[in-house]
MARVOMAR-45079 format. One record per residue (C-alpha): x, y, z. Coordinates in nm, 2 decimals. Example, Ala and Ser with C-alpha at 12.3 -4.5 7.8 and 13.67 -1.06 7.14 Angstrom:
# residues 2
+--------+--------+--------+
|     c1 |     c2 |     c3 |
+--------+--------+--------+
|   1.23 |  -0.45 |   0.78 |
|   1.37 |  -0.11 |   0.71 |
+--------+--------+--------+
//
This chain:
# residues 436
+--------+--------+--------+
|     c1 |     c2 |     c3 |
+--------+--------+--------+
|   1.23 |  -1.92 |   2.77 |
|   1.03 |  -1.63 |   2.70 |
|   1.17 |  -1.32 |   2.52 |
|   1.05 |  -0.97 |   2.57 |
|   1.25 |  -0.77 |   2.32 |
|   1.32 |  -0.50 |   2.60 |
|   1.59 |  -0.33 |   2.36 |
|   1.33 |  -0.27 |   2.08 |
|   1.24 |   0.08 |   2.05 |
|   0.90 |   0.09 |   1.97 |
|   0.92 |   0.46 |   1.90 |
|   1.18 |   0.41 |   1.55 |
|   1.01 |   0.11 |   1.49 |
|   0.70 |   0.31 |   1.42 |
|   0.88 |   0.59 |   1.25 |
|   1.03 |   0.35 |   1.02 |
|   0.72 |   0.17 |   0.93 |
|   0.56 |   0.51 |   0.84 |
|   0.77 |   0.52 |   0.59 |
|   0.57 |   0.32 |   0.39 |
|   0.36 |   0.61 |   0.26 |
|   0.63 |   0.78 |   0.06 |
|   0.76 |   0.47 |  -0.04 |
|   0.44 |   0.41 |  -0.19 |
|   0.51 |   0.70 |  -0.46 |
|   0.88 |   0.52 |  -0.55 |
|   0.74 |   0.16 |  -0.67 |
|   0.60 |  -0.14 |  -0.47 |
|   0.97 |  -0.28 |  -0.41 |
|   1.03 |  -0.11 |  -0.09 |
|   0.72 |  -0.11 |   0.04 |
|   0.65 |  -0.53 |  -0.01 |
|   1.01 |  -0.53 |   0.15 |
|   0.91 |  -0.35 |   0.46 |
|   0.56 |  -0.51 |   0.51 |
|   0.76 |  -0.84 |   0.45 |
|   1.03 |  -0.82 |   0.71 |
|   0.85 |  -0.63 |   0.97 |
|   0.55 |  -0.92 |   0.98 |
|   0.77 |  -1.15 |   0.99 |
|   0.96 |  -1.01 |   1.25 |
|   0.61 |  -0.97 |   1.42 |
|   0.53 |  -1.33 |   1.44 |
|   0.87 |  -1.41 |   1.57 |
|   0.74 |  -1.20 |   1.80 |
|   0.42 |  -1.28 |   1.85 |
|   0.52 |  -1.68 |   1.91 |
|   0.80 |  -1.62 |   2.15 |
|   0.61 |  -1.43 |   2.34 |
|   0.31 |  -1.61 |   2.31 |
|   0.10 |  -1.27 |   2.28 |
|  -0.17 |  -1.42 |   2.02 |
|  -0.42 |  -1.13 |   2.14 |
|  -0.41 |  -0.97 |   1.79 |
|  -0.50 |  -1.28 |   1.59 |
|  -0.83 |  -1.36 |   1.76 |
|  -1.07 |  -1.13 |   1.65 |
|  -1.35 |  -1.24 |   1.37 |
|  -1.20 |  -1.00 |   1.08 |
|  -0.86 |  -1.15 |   1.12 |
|  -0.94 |  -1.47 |   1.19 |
|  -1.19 |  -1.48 |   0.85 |
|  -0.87 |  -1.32 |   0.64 |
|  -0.67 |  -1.62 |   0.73 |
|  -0.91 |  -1.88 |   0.65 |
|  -0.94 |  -1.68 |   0.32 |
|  -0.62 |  -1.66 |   0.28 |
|  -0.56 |  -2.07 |   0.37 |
|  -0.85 |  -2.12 |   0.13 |
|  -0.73 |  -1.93 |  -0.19 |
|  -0.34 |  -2.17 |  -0.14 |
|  -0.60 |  -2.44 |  -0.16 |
|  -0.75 |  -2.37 |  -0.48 |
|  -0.35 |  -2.26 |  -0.59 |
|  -0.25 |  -2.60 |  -0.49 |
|  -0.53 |  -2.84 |  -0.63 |
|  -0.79 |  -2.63 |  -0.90 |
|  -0.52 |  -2.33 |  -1.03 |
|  -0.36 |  -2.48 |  -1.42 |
|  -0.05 |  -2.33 |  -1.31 |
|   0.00 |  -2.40 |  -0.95 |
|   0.35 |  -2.24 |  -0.91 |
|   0.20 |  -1.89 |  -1.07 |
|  -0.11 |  -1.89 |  -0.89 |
|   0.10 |  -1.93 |  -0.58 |
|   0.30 |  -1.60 |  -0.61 |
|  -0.04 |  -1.46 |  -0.51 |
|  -0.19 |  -1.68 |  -0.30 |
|   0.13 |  -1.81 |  -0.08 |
|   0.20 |  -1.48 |   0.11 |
|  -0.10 |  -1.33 |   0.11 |
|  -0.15 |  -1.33 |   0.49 |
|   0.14 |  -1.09 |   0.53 |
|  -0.16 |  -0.81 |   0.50 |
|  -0.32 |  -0.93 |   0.83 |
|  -0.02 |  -0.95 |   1.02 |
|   0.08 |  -0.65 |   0.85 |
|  -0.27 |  -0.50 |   0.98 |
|  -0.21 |  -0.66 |   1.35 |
|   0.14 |  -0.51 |   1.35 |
|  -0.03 |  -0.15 |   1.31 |
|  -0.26 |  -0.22 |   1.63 |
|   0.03 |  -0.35 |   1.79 |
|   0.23 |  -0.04 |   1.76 |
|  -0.06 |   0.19 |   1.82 |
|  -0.11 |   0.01 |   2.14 |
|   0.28 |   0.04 |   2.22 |
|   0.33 |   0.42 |   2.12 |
|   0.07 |   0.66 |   2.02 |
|   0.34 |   0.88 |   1.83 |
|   0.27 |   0.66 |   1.52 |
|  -0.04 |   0.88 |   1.47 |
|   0.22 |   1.14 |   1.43 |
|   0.39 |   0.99 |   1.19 |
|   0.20 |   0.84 |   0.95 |
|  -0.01 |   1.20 |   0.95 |
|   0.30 |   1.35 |   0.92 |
|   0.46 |   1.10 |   0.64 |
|   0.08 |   1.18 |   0.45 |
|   0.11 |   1.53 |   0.49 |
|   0.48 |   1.55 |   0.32 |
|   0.37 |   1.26 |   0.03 |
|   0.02 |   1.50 |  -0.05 |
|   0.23 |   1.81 |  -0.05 |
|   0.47 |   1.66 |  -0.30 |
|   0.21 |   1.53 |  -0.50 |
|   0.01 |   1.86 |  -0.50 |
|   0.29 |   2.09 |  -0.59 |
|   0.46 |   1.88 |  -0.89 |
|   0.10 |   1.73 |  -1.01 |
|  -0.02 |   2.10 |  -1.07 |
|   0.33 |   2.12 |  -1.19 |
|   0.35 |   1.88 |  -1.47 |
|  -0.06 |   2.00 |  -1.55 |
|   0.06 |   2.30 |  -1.59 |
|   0.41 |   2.24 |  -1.78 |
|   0.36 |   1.93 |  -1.95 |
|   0.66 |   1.73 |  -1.74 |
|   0.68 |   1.70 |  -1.36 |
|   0.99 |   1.84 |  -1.15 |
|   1.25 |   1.63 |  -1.26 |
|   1.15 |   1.60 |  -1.66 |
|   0.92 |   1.35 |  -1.70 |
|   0.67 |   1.37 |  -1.95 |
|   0.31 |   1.33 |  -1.83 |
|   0.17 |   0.98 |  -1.88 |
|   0.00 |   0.75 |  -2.09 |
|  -0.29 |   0.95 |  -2.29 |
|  -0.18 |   1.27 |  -2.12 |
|  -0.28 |   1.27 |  -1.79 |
|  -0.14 |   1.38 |  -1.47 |
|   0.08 |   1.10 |  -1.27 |
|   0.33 |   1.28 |  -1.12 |
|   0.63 |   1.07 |  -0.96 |
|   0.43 |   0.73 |  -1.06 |
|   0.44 |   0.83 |  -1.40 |
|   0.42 |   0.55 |  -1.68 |
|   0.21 |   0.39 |  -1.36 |
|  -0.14 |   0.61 |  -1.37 |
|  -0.22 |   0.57 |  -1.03 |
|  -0.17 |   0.93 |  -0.86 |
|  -0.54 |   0.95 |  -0.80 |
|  -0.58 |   0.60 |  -0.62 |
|  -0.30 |   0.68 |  -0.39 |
|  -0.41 |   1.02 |  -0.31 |
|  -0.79 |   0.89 |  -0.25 |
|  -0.74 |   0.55 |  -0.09 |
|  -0.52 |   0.74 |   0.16 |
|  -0.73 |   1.06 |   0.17 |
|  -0.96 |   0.92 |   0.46 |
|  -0.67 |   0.82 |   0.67 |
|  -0.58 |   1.18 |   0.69 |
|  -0.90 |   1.30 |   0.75 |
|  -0.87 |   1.02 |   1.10 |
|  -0.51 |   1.12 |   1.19 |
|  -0.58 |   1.47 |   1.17 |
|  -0.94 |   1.44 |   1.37 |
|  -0.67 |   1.28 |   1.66 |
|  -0.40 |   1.52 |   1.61 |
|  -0.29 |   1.84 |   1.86 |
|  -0.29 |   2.11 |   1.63 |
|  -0.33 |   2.45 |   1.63 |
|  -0.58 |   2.70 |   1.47 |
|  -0.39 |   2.80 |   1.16 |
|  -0.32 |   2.42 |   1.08 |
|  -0.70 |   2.38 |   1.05 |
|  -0.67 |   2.66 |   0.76 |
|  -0.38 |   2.46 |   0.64 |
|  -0.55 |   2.11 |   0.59 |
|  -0.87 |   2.29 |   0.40 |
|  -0.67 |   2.42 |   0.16 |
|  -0.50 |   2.06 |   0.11 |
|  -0.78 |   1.88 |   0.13 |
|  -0.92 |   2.10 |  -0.18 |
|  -0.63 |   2.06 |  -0.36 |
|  -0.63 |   1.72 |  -0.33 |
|  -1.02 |   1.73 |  -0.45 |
|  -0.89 |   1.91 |  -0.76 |
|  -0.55 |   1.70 |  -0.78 |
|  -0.74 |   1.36 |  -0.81 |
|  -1.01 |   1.54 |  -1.05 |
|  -0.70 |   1.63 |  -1.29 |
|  -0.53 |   1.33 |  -1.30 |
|  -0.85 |   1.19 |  -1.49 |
|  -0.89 |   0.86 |  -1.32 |
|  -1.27 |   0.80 |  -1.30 |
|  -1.22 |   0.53 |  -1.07 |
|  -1.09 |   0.76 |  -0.81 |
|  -1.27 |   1.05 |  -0.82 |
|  -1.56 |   0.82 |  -0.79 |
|  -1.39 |   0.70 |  -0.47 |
|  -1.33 |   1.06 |  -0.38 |
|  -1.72 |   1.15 |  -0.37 |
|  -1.82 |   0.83 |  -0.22 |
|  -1.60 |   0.88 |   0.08 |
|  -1.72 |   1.27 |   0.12 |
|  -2.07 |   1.16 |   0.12 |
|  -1.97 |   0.88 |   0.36 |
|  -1.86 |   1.18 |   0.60 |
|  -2.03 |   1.40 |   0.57 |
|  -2.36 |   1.23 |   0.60 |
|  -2.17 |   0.99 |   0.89 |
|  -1.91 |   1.23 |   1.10 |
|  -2.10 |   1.40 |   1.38 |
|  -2.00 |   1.83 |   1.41 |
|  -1.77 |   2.00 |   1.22 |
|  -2.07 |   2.11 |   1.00 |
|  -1.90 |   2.45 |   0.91 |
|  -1.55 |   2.24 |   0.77 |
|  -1.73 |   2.00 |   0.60 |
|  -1.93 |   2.30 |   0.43 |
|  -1.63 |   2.49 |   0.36 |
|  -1.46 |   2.18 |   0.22 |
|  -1.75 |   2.02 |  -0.01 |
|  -1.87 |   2.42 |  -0.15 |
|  -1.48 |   2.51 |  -0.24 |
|  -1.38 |   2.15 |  -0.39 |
|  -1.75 |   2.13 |  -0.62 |
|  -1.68 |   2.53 |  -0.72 |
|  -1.35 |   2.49 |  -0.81 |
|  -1.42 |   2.14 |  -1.06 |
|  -1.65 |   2.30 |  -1.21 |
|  -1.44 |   2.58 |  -1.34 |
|  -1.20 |   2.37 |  -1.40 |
|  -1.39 |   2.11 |  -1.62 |
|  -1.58 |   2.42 |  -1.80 |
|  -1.21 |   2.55 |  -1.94 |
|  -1.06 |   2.20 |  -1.99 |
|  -1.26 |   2.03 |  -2.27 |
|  -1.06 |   1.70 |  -2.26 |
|  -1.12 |   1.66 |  -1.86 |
|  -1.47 |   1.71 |  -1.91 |
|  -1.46 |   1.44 |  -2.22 |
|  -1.28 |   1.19 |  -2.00 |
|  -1.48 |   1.22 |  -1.70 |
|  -1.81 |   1.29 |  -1.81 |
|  -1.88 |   1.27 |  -2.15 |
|  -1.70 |   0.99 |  -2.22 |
|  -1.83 |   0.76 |  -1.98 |
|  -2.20 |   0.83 |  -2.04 |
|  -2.11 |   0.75 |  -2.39 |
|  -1.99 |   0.42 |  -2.34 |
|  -2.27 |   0.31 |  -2.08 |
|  -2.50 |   0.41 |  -2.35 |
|  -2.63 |   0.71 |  -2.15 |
|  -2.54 |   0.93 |  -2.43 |
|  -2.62 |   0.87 |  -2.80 |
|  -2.34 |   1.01 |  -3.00 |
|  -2.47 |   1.24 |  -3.27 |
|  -2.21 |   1.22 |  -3.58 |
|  -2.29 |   0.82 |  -3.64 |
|  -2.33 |   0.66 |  -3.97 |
|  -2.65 |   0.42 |  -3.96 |
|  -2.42 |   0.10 |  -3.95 |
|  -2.25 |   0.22 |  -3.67 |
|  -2.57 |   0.37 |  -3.52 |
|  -2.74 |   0.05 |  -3.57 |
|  -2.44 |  -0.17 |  -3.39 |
|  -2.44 |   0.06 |  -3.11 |
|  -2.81 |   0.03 |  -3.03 |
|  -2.82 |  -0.34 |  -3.10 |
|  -2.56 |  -0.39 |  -2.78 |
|  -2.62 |  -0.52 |  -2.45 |
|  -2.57 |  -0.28 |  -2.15 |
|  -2.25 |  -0.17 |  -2.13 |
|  -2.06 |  -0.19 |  -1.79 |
|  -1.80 |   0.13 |  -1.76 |
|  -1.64 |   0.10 |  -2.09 |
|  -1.66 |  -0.14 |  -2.38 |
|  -1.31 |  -0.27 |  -2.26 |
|  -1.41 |  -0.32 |  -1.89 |
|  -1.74 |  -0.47 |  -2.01 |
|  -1.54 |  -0.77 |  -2.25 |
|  -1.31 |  -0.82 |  -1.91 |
|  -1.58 |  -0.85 |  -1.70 |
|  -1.78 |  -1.05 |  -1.90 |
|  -1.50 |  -1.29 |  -1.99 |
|  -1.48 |  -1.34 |  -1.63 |
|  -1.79 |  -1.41 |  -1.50 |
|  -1.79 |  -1.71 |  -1.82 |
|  -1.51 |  -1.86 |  -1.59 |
|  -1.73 |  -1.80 |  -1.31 |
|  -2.01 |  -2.00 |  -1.47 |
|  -1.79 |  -2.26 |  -1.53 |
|  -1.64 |  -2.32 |  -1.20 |
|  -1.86 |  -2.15 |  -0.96 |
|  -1.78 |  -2.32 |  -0.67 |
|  -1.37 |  -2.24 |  -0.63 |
|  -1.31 |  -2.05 |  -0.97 |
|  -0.97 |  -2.15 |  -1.17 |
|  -0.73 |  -2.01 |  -0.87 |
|  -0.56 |  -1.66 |  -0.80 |
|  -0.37 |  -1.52 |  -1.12 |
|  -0.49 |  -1.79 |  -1.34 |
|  -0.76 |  -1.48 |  -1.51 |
|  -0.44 |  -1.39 |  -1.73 |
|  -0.44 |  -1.74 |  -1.89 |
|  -0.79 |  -1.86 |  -1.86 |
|  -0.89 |  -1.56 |  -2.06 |
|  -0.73 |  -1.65 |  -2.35 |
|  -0.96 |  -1.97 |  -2.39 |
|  -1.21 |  -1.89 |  -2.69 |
|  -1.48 |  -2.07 |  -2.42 |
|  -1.45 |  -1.75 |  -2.25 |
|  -1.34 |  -1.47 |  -2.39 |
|  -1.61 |  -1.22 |  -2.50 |
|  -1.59 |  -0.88 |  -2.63 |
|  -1.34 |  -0.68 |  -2.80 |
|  -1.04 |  -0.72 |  -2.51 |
|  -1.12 |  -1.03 |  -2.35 |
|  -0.78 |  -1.07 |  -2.18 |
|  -0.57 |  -0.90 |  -1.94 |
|  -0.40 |  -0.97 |  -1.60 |
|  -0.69 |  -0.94 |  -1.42 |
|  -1.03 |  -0.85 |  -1.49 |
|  -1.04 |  -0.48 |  -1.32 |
|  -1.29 |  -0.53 |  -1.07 |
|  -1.27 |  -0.71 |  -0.74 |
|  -1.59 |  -0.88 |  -0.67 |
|  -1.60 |  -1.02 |  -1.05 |
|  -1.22 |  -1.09 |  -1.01 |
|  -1.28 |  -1.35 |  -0.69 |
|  -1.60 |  -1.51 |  -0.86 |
|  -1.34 |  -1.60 |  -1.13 |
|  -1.06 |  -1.70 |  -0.97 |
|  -1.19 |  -1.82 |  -0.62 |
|  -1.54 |  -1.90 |  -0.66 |
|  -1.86 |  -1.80 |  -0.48 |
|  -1.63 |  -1.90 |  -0.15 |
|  -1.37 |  -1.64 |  -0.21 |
|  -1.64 |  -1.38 |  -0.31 |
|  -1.79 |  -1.41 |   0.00 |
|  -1.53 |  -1.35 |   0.20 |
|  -1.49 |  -0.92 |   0.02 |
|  -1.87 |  -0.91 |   0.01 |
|  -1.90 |  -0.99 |   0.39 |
|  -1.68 |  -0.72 |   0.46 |
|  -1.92 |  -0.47 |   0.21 |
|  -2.19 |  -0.63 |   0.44 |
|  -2.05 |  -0.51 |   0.73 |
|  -1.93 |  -0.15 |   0.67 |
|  -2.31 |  -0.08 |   0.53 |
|  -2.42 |  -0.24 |   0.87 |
|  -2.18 |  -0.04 |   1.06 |
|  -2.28 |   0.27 |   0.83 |
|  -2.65 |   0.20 |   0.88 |
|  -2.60 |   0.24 |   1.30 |
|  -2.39 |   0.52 |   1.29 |
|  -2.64 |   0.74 |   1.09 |
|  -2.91 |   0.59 |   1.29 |
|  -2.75 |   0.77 |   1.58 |
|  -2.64 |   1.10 |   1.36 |
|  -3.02 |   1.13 |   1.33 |
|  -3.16 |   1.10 |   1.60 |
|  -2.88 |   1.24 |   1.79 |
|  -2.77 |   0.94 |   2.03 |
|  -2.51 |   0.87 |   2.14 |
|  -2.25 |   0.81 |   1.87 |
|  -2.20 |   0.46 |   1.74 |
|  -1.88 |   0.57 |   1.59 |
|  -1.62 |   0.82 |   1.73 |
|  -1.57 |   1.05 |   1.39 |
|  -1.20 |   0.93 |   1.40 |
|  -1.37 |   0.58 |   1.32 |
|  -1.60 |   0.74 |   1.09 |
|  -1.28 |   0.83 |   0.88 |
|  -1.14 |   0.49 |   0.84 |
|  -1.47 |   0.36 |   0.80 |
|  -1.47 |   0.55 |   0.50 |
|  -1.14 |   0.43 |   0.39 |
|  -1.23 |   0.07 |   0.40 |
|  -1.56 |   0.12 |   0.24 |
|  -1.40 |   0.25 |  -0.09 |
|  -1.20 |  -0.04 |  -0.10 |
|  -1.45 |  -0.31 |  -0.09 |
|  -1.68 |  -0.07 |  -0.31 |
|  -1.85 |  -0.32 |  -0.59 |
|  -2.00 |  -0.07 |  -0.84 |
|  -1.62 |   0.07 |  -1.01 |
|  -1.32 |  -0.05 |  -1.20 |
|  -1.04 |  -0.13 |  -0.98 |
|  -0.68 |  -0.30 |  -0.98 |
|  -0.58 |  -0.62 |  -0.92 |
|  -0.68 |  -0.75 |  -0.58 |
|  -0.38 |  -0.97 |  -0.52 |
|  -0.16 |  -0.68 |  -0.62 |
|   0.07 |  -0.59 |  -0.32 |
|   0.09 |  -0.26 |  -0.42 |
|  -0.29 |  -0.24 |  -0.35 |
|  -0.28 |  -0.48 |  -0.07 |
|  -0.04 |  -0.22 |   0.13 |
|  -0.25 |   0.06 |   0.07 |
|  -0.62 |  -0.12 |   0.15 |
|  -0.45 |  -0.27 |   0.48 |
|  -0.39 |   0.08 |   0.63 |
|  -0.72 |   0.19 |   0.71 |
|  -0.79 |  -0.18 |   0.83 |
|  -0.52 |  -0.17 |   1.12 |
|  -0.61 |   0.12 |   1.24 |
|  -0.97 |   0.05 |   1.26 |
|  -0.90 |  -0.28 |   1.41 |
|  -0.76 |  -0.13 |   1.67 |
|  -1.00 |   0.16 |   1.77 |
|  -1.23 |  -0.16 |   1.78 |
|  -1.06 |  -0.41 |   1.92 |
|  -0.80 |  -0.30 |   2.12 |
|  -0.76 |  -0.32 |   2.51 |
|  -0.62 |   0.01 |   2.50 |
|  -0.83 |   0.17 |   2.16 |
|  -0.91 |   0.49 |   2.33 |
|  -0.79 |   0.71 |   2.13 |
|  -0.91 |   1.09 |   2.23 |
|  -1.04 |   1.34 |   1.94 |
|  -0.91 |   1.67 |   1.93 |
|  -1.16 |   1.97 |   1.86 |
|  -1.09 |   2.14 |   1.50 |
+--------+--------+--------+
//
């Protein structure tokens, strides 16, 4: 017997899963549960209705096997098999999760609605209690400001206020490209859009406001029209970090100063010859002394199994062998950077399964601008363009990063996917552009 699910109301199925977004801002635990339930719930679906259309496509289908692989290596290379299961065993929830998305989208447009709707209300609160707690010293409800003094908002001991707002920041550009709106709303999202420029600036995570500029370069050199907004949005954002780095000696330090010192860009002046003398005698640093010993630590586990790496999880112990660990912080949870990060854990196999996908946003990148120049017809719809841009900051080699197992992460790289994937794939993708 087949089952069709008549009484399921697509309509609060989508509002509900929208909620994810805010959730995001309270902690991973409610937004693992709802990716968790509502995929499996999806492939009870799926199988009783036999409706595999969404699984056979070649991103989803190369996920699984990546996903199939890495319980493989959990199962027969990982030292702790049990541990390097917790990451590797459910993995595959973030395709289905990304299939559910296209699903819905197919079933009932309104979730463009909400989710731009459920972004709009999680930047807003974001915006008005960041500049809050810069401003005061504590957000809304009395927390101090994080670790080192820096902006965090509602995620506070957690300093990742800037990653949310910039790994999400494309996806509102998309929804907004699709959305009816009227003229004063088009006022409205510039003046967001800026103080989300400033926001992410402010919360002093390099990582993110290097995100931030590679995804406006992405559009704006990418996105066909809307020359004037763009304008209005890069000139304002650029103007308004400037002045704010010229009074704010610490934000320039962090985001500037500091980084060119560590990479050796910058000499510092006030050395002692010792010191002066260590300094100069060091290899080429990559990002910080800290992310350098990391990264180097891992690529030594790389070296020694190149083929299928120790298995997911297994940096955190693996580090702590002296046949590895380099530097002055060899040893962490992970080594803060994805591509070094699968070379260690899964191998050249598992590393080419993120690289492919850098491959093939710089392919798709390469056509689109192809077009934008010599003004063919577009490759890309700019609502494309958008996500595009989302993705491409995610599998983004040259920057520190998270862990790349870390569901937290994995909710908030899958949302750009599952949109795309269905503007791409779909039977029903059209999905009309509204003039700004």
């Amino acid at each position: 017997m087949i089952y069709n699910f008549k009484p399921l109301n697509f309509d609060k199925v989508s509002l509900i899963l929208s909620l994810i977004v805010p959730f995001l801002i309270l902690g991973p635990f409610f937004p693992d549960l709802i990716v968790s339930v509502s995929s499996l719930f999806f492939l009870y679906y799926v199988f009783k209705n036999r409706d595999f259309y969404f699984f056979f496509n070649i991103p989803i289908i190369t996920f699984f096997i990546f996903c199939i692989y890495c319980v493989l290596v959990s199962i027969f290379v990982a030292e702790d098999m049990m541990l390097s299961l917790e990451s590797s065993l459910f993995y595959f929830r973030a395709g289905v999760f990304c299939c559910l998305i296209w699903y819905l989208i197919d079933k009932n447009k309104n979730i463009l609605t909400y989710f731009y709707y459920t972004l709009i209300l999680s930047f807003l609160v974001l915006i008005i209690d960041g500049f809050f707690q810069y401003i005061t010293g504590q957000n809304i409800l009395g927390f101090p400001v994080g670790d080192h003094n820096r902006i965090s908002s509602f995620f506070g001991d957690e300093l990742v206020m800037g990653s949310f707002l910039s790994r999400l920041l494309p996806l509102l550009y998309a929804l907004y490209l699709v959305k009816t709106k009227q003229k004063f709303e088009n006022y409205f999202m510039v003046l967001i859009i800026v103080l989300v420029h400033i926001l992410i600036f402010i919360s002093g995570e390099r990582s993110s406001f290097l995100f931030l500029i590679l995804t406006s370069f992405f559009i704006i050199f990418l996105l066909k029209g809307n020359s004037f907004l763009k304008l209005i949005i890069l000139v304002t954002s650029i103007i308004s970090i400037f002045f704010i780095a010229l009074n704010s000696p610490k934000l320039s330090q962090r985001m500037f100063v500091g980084p060119a010192l560590d990479m050796g860009i910058l000499k510092k002046i006030d050395q002692n010859p010792k010191q002066q003398n260590s300094i100069e005698s060091n290899k080429l640093i990559i990002f910080s002394p800290a992310h350098d010993s990391l990264i180097r630590t891992a690529y030594n586990m790389f070296e020694d199994e190149p083929l299928f790496g120790h298995g997911p999880k297994m940096f955190r112990i693996m580090c702590k062998d002296k046949k590895y660990a380099q530097g002055m912080s060899p040893c962490m949870t992970h080594p803060h950077n994805f591509y070094v990060q699968l070379l260690a854990e899964t191998g050249i196999i598992g590393f080419l399964f993120l690289f492919s996908g850098l491959l093939y946003v710089l392919f798709t990148a390469s056509k689109q601008f192809k077009t934008v120049i010599l003004s063919q017809k577009r490759f890309l719809t700019n609502y494309q363009v958008c996500l595009l841009a989302g993705i491409f900051i995610s599998v983004w080699p040259l920057s520190p990063n998270g862990n790349f197992f870390n569901n937290w992460l994995m909710i908030i790289y899958s949302l750009p996917v599952g949109f795309y994937l269905q503007s791409i794939y779909s039977k029903n993708k059209v999905i009309e552009e509204r003039k700004i």
